[in-house]
N, C-alpha and C positions, 0 to 999 in steps of 0.2 A: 341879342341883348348883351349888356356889360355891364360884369359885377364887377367891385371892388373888395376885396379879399386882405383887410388887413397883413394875419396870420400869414400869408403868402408870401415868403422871402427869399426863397430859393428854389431849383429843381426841383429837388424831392419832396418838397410842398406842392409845387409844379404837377408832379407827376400823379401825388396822393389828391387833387383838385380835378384833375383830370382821370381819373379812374374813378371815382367817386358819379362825377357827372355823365361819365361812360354805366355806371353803372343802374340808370334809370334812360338812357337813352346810347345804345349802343354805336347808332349813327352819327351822335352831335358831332358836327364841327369846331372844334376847341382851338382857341388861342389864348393862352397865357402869356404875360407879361411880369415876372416874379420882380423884378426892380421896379414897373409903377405900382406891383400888387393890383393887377387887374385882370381878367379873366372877358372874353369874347366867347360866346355861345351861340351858336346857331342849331336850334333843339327843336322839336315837336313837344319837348314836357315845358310846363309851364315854368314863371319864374318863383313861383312859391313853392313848386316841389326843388327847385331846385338848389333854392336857398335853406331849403329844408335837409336835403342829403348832406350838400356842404358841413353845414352845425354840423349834422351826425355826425363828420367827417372829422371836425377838428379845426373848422375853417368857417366861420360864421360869414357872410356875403352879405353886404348891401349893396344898392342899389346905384350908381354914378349920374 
């Protein structure tokens, strides 16, 4: 799936998006894109938990 991550600007957003997403699926396949602000997930959790973690995170995600 592919979220768009406003909030996503850089790296260390980068990093903080992907540890976040790690952090309910230890497996996912992550690809971040910090200059379109988008995010590539390839997960077993759904996208409402994982839009869900994001918020907690600092990084609210919609949907593209």
């Amino acid at each position: 799936m592919e979220l768009r991550i406003e909030g996503m600007t850089c790296g260390g957003c980068a990093k903080s998006v992907t540890k976040a997403i790690q952090s309910v699926d230890p497996n996912a396949r992550i690809e971040t894109n910090p200059a379109a602000r988008t995010v590539k997930v390839e997960t077993a959790a759904s996208q409402a938990v994982l839009q869900q973690v994001l918020e907690e995170a600092g990084y609210p995600a919609t949907t593209n």
